[in-house]
N, C-alpha and C positions, 0 to 999 in steps of 0.2 A: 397798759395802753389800749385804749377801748380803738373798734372797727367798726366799719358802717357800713352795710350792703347798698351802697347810693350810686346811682347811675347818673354821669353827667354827660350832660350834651354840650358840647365845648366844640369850639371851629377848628381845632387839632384836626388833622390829617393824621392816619395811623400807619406805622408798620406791621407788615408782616413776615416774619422769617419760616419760609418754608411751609412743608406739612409737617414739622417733629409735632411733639407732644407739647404742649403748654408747659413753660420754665418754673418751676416752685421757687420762689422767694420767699425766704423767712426772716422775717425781722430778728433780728439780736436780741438776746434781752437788754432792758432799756437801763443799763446799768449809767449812762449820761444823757438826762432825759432832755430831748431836743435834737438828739443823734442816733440815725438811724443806720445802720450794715447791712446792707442786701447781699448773698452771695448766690451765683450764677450756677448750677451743678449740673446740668446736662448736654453744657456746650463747651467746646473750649475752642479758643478762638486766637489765642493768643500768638501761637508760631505759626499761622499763614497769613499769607500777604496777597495782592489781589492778584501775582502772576503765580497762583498756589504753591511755591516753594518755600519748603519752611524757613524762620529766620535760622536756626542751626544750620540749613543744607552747607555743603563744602560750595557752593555755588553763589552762598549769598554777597559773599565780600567784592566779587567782582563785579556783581551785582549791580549793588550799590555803585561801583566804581561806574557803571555804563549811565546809571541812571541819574548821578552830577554830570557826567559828560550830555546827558539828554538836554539838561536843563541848563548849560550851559550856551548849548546851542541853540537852546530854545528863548535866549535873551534872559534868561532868569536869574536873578543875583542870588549866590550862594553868600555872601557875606552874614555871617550871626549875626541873630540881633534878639534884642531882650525876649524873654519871654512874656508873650501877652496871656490873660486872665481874660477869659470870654464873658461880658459884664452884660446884663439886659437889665432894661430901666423903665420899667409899669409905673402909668399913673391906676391909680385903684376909684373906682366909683361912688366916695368920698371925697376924693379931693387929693388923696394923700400918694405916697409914693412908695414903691419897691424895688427894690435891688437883687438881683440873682447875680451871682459868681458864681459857674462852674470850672474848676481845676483839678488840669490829671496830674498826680502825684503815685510815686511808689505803688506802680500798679491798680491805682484804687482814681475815680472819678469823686469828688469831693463838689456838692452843691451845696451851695452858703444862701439861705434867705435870708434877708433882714428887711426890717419894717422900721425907719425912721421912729422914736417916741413923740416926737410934735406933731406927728400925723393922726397920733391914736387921741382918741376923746376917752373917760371915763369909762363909759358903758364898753368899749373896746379892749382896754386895758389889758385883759388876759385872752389870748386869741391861740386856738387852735389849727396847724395847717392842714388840711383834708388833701391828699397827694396820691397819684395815683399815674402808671406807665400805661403805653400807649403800642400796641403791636398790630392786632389784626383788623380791628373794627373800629371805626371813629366813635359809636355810639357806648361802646364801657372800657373799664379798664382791664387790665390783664388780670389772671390773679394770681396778686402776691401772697394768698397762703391756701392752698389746693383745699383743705382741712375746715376753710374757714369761710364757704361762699354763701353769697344771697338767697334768700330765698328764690328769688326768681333766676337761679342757675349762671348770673352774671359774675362780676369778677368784681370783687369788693374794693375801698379804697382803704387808708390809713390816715388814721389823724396823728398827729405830731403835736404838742403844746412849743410855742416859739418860748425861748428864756430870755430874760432880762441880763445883760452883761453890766460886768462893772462901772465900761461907757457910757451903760443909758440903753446900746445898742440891746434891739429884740430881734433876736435870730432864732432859725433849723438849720442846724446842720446836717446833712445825708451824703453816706458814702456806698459807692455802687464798685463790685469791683468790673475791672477794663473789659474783662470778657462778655458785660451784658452788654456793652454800648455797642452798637449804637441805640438809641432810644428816644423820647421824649416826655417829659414830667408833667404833669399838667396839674395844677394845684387851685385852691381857692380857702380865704381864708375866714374863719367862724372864731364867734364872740363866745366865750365860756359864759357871760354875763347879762346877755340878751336873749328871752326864751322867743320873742317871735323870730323864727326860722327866716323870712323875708329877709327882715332889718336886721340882722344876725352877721349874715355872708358878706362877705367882700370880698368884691371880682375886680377885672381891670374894667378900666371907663367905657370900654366896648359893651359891658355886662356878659362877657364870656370869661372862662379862665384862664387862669398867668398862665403861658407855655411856655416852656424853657428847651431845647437840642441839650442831649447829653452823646459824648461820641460823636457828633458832627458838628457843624458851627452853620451861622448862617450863610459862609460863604460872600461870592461877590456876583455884580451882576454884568463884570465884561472880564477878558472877553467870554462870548457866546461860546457855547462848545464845552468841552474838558481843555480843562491847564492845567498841569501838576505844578504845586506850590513849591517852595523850597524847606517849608515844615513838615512835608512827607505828603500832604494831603491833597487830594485830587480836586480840582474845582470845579461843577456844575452852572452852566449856566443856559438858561431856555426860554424864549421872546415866545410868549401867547398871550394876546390882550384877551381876546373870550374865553378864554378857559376859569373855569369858578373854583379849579382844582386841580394842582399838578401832581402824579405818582412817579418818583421815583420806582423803576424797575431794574435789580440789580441781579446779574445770572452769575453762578459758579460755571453751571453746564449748560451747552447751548440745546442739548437734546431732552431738557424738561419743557414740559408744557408754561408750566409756570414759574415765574420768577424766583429765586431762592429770596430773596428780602426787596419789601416793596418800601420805600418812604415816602408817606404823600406829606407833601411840603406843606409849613405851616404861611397862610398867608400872609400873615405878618409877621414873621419871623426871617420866611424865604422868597420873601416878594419884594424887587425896589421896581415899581411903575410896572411896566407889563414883564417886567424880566424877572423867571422862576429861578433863585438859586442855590444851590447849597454846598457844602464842602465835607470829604469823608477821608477820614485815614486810608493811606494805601495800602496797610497794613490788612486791609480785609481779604477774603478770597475770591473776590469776583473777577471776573473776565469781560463780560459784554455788560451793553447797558439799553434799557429806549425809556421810555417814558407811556404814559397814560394821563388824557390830557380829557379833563370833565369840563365840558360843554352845558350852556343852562339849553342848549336846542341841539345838540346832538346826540345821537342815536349811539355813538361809535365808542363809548368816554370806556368799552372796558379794550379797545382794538392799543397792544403796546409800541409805539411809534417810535421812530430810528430819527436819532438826535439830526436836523436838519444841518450841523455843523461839524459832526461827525467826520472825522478826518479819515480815519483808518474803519471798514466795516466788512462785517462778516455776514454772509448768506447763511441762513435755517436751513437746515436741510427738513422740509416735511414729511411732516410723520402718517402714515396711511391714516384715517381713521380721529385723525388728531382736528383741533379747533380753530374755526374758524377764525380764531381772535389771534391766534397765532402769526409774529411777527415773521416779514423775510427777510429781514436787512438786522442787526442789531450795531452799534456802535462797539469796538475793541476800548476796552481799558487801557493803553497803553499809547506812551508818545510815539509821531512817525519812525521809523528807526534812520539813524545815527544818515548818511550818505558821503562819502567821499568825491566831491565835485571841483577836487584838483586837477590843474589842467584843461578846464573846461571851459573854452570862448566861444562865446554864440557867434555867429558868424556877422550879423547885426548886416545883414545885406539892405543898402537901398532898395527902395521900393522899385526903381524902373529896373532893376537885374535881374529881379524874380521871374523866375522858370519853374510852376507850382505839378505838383501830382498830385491827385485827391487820390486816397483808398480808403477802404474798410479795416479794420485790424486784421478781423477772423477770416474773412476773404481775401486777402491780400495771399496768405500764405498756409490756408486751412487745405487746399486739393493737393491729391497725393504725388503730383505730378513736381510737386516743389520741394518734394525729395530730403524733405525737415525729418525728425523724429515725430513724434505723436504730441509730443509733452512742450514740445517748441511748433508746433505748425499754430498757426489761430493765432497767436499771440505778440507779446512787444517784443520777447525775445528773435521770435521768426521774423521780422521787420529789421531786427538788425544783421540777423545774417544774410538779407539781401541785401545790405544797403549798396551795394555793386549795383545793381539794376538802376537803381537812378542815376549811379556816373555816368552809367552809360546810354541812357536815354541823354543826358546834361541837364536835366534838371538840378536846381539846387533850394529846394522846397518842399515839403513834405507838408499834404494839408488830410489828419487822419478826421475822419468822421467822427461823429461824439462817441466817446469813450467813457461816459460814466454810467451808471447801471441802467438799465431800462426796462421796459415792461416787453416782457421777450414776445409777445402776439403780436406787438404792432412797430416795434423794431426801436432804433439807436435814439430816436428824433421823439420817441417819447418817454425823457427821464426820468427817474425813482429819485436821484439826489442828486449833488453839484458836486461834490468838494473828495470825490475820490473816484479814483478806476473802477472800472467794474471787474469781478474778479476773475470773470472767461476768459482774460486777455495775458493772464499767466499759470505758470505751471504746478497743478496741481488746485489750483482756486485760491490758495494761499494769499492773502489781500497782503501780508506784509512782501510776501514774494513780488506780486502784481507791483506792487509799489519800486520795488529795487527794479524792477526788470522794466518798466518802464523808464527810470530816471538813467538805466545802462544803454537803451535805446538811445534818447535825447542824447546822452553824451557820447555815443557812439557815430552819430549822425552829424553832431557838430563839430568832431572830428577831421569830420571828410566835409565839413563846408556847407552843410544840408541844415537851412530851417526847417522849426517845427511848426504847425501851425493848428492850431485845435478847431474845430468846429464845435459850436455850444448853443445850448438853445435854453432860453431865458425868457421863453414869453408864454410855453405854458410846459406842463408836466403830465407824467401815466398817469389816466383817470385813478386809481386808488391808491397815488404816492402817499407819503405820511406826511409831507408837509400841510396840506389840505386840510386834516385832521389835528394839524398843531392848531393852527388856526384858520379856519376860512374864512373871518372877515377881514381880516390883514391883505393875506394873499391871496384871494382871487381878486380879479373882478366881476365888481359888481353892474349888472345892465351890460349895455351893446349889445342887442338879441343877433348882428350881424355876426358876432363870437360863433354861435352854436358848438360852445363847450362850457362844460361845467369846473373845469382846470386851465383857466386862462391866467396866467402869476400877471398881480398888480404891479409891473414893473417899477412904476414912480413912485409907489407908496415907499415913505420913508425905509420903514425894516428892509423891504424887498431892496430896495437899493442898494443899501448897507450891503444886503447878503450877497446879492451879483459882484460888488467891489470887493468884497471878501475876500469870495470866490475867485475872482479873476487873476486877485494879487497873489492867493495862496499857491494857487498854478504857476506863474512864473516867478515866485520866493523857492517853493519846493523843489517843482518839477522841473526851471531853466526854460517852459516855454516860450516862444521867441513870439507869437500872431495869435490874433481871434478872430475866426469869422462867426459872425452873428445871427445863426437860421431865423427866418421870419420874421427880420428886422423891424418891420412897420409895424408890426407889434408891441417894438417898444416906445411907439410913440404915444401910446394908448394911456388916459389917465384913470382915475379911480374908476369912472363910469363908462370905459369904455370910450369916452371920445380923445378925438386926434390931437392932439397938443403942438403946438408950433414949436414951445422951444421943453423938448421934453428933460428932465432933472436928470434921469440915468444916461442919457444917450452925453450929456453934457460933462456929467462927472465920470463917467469916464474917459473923455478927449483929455480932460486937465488932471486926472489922479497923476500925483507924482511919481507914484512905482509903475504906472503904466505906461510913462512919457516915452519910452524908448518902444513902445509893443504897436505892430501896428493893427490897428481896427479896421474890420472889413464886413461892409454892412451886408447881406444877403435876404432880400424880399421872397426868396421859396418857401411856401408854406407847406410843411406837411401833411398838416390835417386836412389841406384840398388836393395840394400834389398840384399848385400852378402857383403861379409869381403876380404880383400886382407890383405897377408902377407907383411910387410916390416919391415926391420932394423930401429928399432924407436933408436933414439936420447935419451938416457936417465939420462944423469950426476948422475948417481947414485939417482934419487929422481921421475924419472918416473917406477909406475907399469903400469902392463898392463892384460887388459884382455885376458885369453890365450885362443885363437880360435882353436890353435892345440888340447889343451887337450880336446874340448868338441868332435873334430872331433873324436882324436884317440880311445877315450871314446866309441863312438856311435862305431865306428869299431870293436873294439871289442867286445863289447855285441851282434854284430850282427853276430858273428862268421865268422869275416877278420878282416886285420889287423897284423902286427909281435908284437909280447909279447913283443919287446924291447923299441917298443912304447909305451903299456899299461908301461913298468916299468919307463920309462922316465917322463912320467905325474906325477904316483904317487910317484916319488922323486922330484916334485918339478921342473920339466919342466928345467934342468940345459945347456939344447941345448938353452935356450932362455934368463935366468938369470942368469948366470953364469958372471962372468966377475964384479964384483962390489957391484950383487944386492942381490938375493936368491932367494927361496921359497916362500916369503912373499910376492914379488913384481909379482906373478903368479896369477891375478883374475881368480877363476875355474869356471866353471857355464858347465850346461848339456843343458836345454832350456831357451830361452833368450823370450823377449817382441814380438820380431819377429822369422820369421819360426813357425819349430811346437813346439806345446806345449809340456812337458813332456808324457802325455798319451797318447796325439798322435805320439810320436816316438815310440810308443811300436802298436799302433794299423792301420799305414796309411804306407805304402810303396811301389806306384804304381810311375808309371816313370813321372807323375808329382810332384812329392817331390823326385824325386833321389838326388836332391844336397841334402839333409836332412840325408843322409846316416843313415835310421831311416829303421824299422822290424818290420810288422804286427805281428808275432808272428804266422803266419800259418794263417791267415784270415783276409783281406782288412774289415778295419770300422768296425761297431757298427756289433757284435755276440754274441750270447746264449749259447757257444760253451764253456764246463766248461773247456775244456784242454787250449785252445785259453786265457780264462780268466784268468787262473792258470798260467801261463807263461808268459801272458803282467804284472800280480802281481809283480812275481819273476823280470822281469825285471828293473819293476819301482823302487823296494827295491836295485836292482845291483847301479840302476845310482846314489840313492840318499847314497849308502855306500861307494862308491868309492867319489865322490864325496866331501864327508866331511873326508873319512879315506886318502886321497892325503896329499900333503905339498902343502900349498899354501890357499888362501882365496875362500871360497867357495862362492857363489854366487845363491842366491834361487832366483823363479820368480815368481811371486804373482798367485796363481792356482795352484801352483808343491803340494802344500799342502793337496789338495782335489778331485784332478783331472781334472780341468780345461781342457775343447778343445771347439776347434775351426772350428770341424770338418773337420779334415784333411787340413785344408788351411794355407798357410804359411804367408800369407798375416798380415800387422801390423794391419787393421783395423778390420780383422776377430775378435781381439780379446773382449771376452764377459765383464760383468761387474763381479766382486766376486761375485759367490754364495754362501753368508753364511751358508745357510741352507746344503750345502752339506760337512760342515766340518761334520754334525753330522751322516753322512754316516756312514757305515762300514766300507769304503774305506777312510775318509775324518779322520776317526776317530783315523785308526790306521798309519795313513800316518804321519798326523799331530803328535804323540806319537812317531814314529820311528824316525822323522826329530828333536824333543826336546831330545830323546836319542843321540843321534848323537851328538847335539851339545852341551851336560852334558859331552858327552865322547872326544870330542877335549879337553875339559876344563879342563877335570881332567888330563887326559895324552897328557898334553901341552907341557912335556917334548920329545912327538916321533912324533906328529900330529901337533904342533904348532911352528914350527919351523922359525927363521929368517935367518938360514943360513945350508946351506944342509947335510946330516946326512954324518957321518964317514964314511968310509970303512966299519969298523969294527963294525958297530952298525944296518948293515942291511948285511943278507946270502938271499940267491935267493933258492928256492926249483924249481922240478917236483915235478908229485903225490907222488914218490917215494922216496921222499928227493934226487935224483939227480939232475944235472945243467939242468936248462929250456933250453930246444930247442928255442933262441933267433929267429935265423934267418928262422926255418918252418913255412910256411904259413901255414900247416893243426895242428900246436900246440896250442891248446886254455884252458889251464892252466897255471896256474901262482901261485906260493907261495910265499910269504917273511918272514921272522923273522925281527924284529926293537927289538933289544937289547935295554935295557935300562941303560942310563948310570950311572953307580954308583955316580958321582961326581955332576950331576943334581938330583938323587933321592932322595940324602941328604936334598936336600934344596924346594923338596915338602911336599905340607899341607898334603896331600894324602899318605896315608901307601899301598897302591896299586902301585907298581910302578916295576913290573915284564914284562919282553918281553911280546910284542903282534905277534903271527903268525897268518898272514890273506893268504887266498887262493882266486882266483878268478879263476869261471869255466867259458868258453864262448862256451862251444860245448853243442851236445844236447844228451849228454850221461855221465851218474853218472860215479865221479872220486872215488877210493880207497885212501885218500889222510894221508899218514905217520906223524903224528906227530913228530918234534923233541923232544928230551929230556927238560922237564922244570929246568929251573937252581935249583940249589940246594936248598931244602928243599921249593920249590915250588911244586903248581901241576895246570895246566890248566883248564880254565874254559871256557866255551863258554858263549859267550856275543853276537854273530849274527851268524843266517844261515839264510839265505830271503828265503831258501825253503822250512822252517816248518809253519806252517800256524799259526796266529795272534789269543793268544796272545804271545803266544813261539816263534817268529823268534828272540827276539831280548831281552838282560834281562842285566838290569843293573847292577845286583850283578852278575850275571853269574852262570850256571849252570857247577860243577865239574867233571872231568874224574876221573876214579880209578886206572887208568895204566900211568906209565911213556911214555913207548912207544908203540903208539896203532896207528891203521887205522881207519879213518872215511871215510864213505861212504856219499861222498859230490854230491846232484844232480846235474841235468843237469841245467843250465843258474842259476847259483847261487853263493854266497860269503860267505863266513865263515871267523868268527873274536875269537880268542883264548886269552884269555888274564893269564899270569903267576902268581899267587897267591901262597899267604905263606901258609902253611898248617897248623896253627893257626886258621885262618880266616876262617876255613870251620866249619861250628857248626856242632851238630848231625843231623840238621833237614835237611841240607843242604847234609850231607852226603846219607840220603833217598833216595837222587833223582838226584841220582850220573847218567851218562848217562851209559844206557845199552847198550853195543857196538858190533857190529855185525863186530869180529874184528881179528886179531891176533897180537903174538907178533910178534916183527921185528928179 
């Protein structure tokens, strides 16, 4: 059997295995000419599998048993079924046609060509196959006989003569044993009978050569990601329209620089439309996985990219000294593990009952003051062993910051990927750990009655993510120089779509997440080009996704890249809420004495200039201080013209003061935000520190902010802060009938006061009181548990001078009681049973920058002891 030093240029993509030494393959002798036995001698590959335990270990039997149970959860049908013959069908650059069959048998890979006889003309008649394996370099072959190479130091091919069967059929047959593959054949076939060389060869119709996968199959092209098959093989699947060439990268070790086997996919073998895919026995030794992705205009094609669908991934640890092109994320081999999620009922709370906390993971529970271990503070597990602290604030919402990996310079809000934890958030970094310890969290939490609520951000990514690198003309957008970024995600473009719905679903398929708030929402109204879209495709398909129909969506306009909020008309199909920026502005306006009362009244019904139209009150997220800007204490204590946008009041004196009146007044302040606040229509929203006093020293900045300090709930200030914010949210609960609203109050179930019971001066700027009466409605009181269920009149002062403020009449055979004034000092501002008046209609002398909450009570309900301590009023009648 004659050889030829010939070098071919074929659109094969190559593997590489490693740095060993080049494999010596030696042909058999040709004792059945047309059949070729390659044996494999320096590798053996047979007894590991990709989670490197041998098939022998004493460990494999259960093994297997975990891994039907994987796949069974994983919706995958184990049912047999026949065995397929992996068949590829070439038309050839004649006209005519070719058949490859590759099958594994008795440890050996058996490849069958055959060449139709009605194809072949005369001069073809006797046809030689020129064949040759594919490992490190697209441009030669490997070589199959060390003994026997080219002059020019390349890797020689083999010719094969095809035989005539008794059929008619012209076939080669070649067997490789199991341990070479995986591989790829690359062949072309020549005329014993035609000396010009030209006219001689036949290739496929493309004019390059037949490629045939041996040890892998072409795979499928959904879904995206890794699937394990039920034929043992792992399935590849990866969306890049520009890429001219995709590299499979396969690691044993995650501490080599370089891949242990590359497989660059053949494009027409492993390409359906822009989706790269392939499939490999799990039978190999590999552990993680990314890709390399050749661009016809990128710079970046040798940088190895972390599968953007990557369910489970693992952090590089970097090597001093080591390359730049070096990955930090790599995708895990293996399905999510197994979870037990018995027992486990989301709490599926209406939207108007939410009582939300926003925290950080790592902050929540990282200062040492929280008396964690080291291994649990930071983390989801540290989040569940507080979960006490929110009963006892009464919250029952949990809203944690983005939690998926990020580019640690510029923080949470600018992600590396979607579809997994990041792995600081559990113990020891272990991404399968992160994994459980989160999903123990969730279920831990929904135990006790507490949604989860994810914050995500989807409209752009860490300037050097690897998505960027898959493709950037998919995923960015293209133009809106108003952007100024180079990683703004094309949200509407079809793929991108796809992957946010993915994503979103796979979070609450996996994870049980119950809500989504959406950072920099008006971003995703954005189309290819950067312009605004009226009725945007993602923002739509996610109202109507059917696995999302029960999640509730919460649109959030803060952008991080400026660190400020823009107003827009959001898209809302009746199924998007939204965080209301207005009310924290109008809020802060008026405690700071500006502002028109018609704004304060607008907020606390329920913000109907913004909801109206479909949705209500409930679809209003309230919040006073957020993760960024200032913190709740520092809007009462920092107001110098580097926080002007903060429209925030030192209260008479910049920062930290001794100064009792100064102190007395930032008090009363903080009591004003967190009464209105929770006394408004609409979902209130706390920020982890509102509770104790948290600052950041006057800086608005997102990274300013500190870790919890436990130790300062037991303040005097932590103490009764934390006590008036579980009042508060006892009293929505009970008077869920005028505070918890999903659709906004009657006419007739709310009167507007002055101090004097006359109509408030709406439209003066120097008016800064406010009163209302919320009637309650006889046909809802019926049907609460609660025998308290008499009007509330609240007043809100915003000048800095005590109001005379008229009580109305209490309904019949009630009499008023006070339940808040935030200017009596702790533990009197605020009482849950309430404290009685002894006159129908009487004056209260209401201070300066303060709120009063009156609640109507039956005159039954007042006992003797209660009568004691009736208030003493410094009063007249009306």
């Amino acid at each position: 059997m004659a050889t030829s030093p010939i070098q071919l240029a074929v659109h094969l993509r190559l593997w590489s295995y490693g740095s060993t030494e080049s494999t010596k393959l030696v042909p058999a002798s040709s004792g059945n000419r047309g059949k070729i036995i390659c044996s494999l001698r320096k590798l053996e590959l047979e007894d590991v599998n990709f989670s490197g335990i041998g098939r022998n270990n004493d460990q494999e039997a259960p093994r297997r048993a975990h891994r039907r149970k994987a796949l069974s959860a994983s919706r995958i049908s184990l049912v047999p079924s026949a065995k397929r013959v992996p068949t590829y069908l070439f038309r050839t650059d004649i006209g005519g046609q070719v058949k490859v069959l590759v099958e594994k048998t008795n440890g050996k890979y058996k490849v069958l060509v055959e060449v139709l006889p009605l194809e072949l003309s005369d001069a073809h008649s006797e046809l030689d196959m020129v064949w040759g394996l594919f490992r490190s370099d697209a441009s030669c072959f490997m070589p199959l006989d060390l003994n026997r190479r080219g002059a020019d130091g390349k890797s020689s091919t083999v010719e094969t003569p095809f035989v005539q069967g008794p059929s008619g059929k012209v076939t080669v047959e070649l067997d490789f044993e199991e341990s070479l593959a995986p591989f790829y054949i690359s062949f072309y076939m020549k005329s014993q009978l035609v000396t010009d060389m030209k006219n001689a060869e036949i290739r496929s119709h493309r004019n390059t050569n037949f490629v045939v996968p041996v040890g892998l199959s072409s795979g499928h092209p959904a879904p995206l990601g890794i699937s394990f098959q039920p034929d043992g093989s792992v399935n590849f699947a990866l969306f890049s329209r520009s890429a001219k060439g995709v590299v499979l990268c396969l690691y044993d070790d995650i501490s080599v620089e370089k891949p242990s086997l590359e497989i660059d996919l053949d494009p027409y073998i492993n390409r359906s439309g822009n989706i790269w895919h392939a499939a490999l026995d799990c039978s190999l030794p590999f552990k993680t996985y990314g890709y390399r992705c050749k661009a016809a205009t990128s710079g970046k094609g040798e940088l190895v990219l972390l599968d953007p669908y990557a369910k489970v991934i693992r952090r590089v640890i970097p090597r001093q000294g080591g390359s730049e092109i070096r990955p930090k994320y790599l995708g895990e081999l293996c399905l999510e593990p197994g979870y037990d999620w018995s027992g486990d009922v989301p709490p599926s709370l209406p939207m108007e009952k939410l009582i939300i906390y926003r925290l950080n993971v790592t902050q929540f529970t990282k200062d040492k003051s929280s008396k964690l271990p080291d291994d649990l503070a930071g983390t989801f597990s540290g989040i569940s062993k507080k979960w006490r602290h929110f009963k006892n604030l009464g919250v029952n919402a949990m809203l944690l910051e983005p939690i998926f990996p990020f580019d640690e310079q510029k923080g949470p809000y600018f992600p590396w990927h979607f579809f997994s934890p990041g792995n600081m958030y559990g113990p020891s970094g272990d991404p399968l750990s992160v994994i459980k310890s989160m999903k123990d969290m969730v279920k831990k939490l929904h135990a006790n009655g507490i949604e989860v609520f994810l914050e995500v951000v989807f409209t752009h990514t860490a300037e050097d993510a690897p998505l960027m690198n898959v493709d950037n003309f998919s995923y960015c957008i293209k133009g809106g120089q108003d952007l100024n970024i180079q990683n703004a995600l094309n949200c509407n473009y079809p793929i991108v779509q796809q992957m946010i719905l993915d994503c979103l679903c796979h979070w609450v398929i996996e994870f049980h997440i119950d809500d989504f708030v959406f950072v920099n929402s008006s971003s995703l109204l954005r189309g290819f080009n950067g312009e605004i879209l009226s009725r945007p495709p993602l923002v739509e398909a996610i109202a109507f996704d059917p696995i999302l129909s029960k999640v509730k969506m919460i649109a959030d306009n803060w952008n991080p890249l400026t660190n400020d909020s823009k107003e827009n008309l959001f898209p809302h199909w009746r199924r998007w809420a939204e965080i209301n920026m207005r009310f924290c502005d109008d809020i802060r306006d008026f405690l700071r004495g500006e502002g028109l009362l018609s704004n304060l009244a607008t907020r606390l019904c329920g913000s109907g200039d913004i909801f109206a139209g479909g949705r209500g009150p409930a679809f209003s997220f309230n919040y006073i201080a957020r993760n960024s800007g200032l913190t709740l204490v520092d809007l009462v204590s920092f107001s110098s013209n580097e926080v002007a946008s903060e429209l925030s009041w030192n209260c008479g004196q910049e920062g930290a003061t001794t100064n009792n009146i100064v102190l007395e007044r930032r008090l009363k302040q903080v009591r004003n935000f967190l009464f209105i606040l929770f006394i408004s229509l609409g979902v209130p929203v706390l920020n982890m520190g509102d509770e104790c006093g948290q600052s950041s020293g006057g800086s608005p900045a997102y990274d300013a902010r500190k870790s919890l300090g436990w130790s300062t709930l037991k303040t005097g200030f932590g103490t009764q802060i934390a006590q008036f914010i579980s009042f508060l949210s006892n009293l929505r609960m009970r008077r869920s009938d005028l505070l918890q609203k999903r659709t906004f109050l009657k006419e007739e179930n709310i009167q507007w006061h002055g101090s004097d019971q006359s109509p408030p001066k709406w439209d003066g700027p120097s008016s800064k009181f406010l009163a209302m009466t919320l009637k309650a409605d006889a046909e809802v009181s019926q049907t609460l548990v609660s025998d308290i269920v008499g009007d509330l009149f609240v007043a809100f002062n915003g000048a800095g001078d005590s109001e005379i403020v008229i009580l109305p009449p209490p309904p019949t055979d009630m009499v008023w009681h006070r339940l808040v004034d935030t200017a009596l000092p702790f533990p009197g501002f605020f009482d849950e049973k309430g404290t009685p008046v002894e006159d129908e209609l009487v004056a209260y002398e209401m201070k300066s920058h303060s709120c009063l909450l009156f609640e109507a009570q039956r005159l039954a309900e007042i006992d003797s002891s209660k009568r004691k301590k009736q208030i003493r009023l410094s009063s007249k009648r009306q």
